[in-house]
Structure formats: structure tokens, C-alpha cells
C-alpha positions in Angstrom: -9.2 -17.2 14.1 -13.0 -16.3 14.5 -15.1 -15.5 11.4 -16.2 -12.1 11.0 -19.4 -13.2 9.4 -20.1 -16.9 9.8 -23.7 -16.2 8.8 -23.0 -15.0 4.8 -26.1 -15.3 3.6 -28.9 -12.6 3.4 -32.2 -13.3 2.2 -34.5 -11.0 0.9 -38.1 -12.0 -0.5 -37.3 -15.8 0.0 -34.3 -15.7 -2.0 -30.4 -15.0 -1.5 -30.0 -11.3 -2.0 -26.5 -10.6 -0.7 -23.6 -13.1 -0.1 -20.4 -12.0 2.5 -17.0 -13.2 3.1 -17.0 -15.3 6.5 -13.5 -14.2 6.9 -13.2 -10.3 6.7 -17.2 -9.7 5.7 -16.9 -7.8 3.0 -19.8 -8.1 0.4 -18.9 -11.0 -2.5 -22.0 -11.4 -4.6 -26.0 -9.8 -4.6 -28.8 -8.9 -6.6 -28.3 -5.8 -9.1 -30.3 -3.7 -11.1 -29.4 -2.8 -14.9 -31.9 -1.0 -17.4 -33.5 -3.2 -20.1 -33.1 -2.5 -23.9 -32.0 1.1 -25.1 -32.0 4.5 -25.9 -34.5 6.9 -24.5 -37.5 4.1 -24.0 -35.8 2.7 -20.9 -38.4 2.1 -18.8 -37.6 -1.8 -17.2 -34.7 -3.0 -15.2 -33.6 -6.4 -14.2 -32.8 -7.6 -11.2 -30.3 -10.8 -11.4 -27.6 -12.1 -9.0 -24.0 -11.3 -9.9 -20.7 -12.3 -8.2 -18.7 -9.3 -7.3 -14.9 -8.9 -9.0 -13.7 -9.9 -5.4 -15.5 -13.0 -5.5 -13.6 -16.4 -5.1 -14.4 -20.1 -4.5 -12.1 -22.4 -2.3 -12.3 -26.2 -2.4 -11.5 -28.5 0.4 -10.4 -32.1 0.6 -11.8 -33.7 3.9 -9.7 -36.0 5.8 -12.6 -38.8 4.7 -11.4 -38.3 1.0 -14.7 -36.1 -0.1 -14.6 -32.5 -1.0 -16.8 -29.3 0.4 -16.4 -26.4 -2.1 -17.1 -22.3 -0.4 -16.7 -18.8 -1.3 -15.2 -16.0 0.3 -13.0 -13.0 -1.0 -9.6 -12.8 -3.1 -7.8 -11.3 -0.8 -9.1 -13.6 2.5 -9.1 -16.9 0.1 -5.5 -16.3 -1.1 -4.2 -16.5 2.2 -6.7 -19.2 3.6 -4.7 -21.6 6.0 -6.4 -25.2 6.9 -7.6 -24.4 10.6 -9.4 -21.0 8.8 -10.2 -23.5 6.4 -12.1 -25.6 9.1 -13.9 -23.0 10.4 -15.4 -22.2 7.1 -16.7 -25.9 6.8 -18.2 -25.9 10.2 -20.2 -22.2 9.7 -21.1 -24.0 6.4 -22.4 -27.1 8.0 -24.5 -24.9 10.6 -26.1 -22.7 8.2 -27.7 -26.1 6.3 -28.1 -27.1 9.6 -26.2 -30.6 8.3 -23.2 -32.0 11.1 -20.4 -30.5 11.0 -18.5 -34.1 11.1 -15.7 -33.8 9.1 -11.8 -32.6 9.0 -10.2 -30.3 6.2 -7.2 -31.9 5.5 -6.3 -29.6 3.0 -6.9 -26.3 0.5 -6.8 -28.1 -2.6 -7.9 -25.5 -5.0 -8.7 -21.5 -4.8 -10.8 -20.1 -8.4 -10.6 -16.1 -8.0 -11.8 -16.3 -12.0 -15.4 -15.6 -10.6 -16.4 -18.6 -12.6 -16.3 -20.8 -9.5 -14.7 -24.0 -9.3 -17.3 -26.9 -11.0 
């Protein structure tokens, strides 16, 4: 398989405005706006970065014994397969511009609470 969007992340202003799927694409988290206080005086909003309902976290368990934790969507994570798996890692590795050096052995856990996995 080939990611659809191995380069997730989308800065805005020096800081992570938008997150994707690497699978599919699909947007999985970003920065939105909601009024402040109430009633007819609404004059402030704040900006804060939410994880979408489609937002899931997948942890791996690397043929060296550590773990590497991701996200992606529910519906791409709930199917994820170890050589999708290893892709992920590697697109990971080159986006922190860290090795990609190590193996998935396997999927070991896949959070679609949005509350992530740690």
C-alpha cells in the first residue's frame, strides 16, 4: 500500500494547525474556533486544537521490543495490517527526520475513544 498523505502534519503560524490520516487523508484533528462566555456580549473566540470524532491512535510493538504510538482515522486504523503498519512508522521517522531503523512486529493496540492511548 502507499500512504495517501505520508506528510500529516500542517503548520500554520509555527504550530500544528491541521493533522491527516496517512492512510486515506482525511482530516483527524485541527485548530477550532468557539465564542467565549455568553449571551448577547459575545465578542471573543478561542482558538484550541481538538481531535476530530474520527480520530484514533494505533500503537506498535517493534521487533526490538520498544513501542512507537500514531494516529490516523477509525475507519483506516480498524483495518490496519502490519506492512500498512510499517509504512506508517517509516513516514513517522521521516517527518522527525529520526532513522527509520526499526520493524513493526505487530498492532498491539488501536484507542478510537479520542483519548489516545497513554
Amino acid at each position: 500500500m502507499i500512504l495517501t498523505r505520508p506528510n500529516y502534519v500542517e503548520y500554520s503560524g509555527g504550530q500544528i494547525s491541521k493533522l491527516f490520516c496517512q492512510v486515506c487523508g482525511v482530516e483527524i484533528a485541527g485548530l477550532t474556533e468557539r465564542p467565549k462566555g455568553s449571551g448577547p456580549d459575545i465578542t471573543k473566540t478561542v482558538i484550541s486544537f481538538k481531535r476530530f470524532p474520527n480520530y484514533a491512535e494505533a500503537k506498535f510493538r517493534m521487533t526490538d521490543g520498544s513501542f512507537h504510538v500514531t494516529n490516523g482515522c477509525k475507519k483506516c486504523f480498524m483495518k490496519l495490517v502490519v506492512p500498512t503498519a510499517q509504512e506508517i512508522y517509516d513516514a513517522d521517522m521521516v517527518l522527525m527526520d529520526m532513522p527509520a531503523d526499526k520493524w513493526v512486529h505487530s498492532i498491539v493496540a488501536v484507542d478510537t475513544s479520542k483519548g489516545g492511548i497513554f
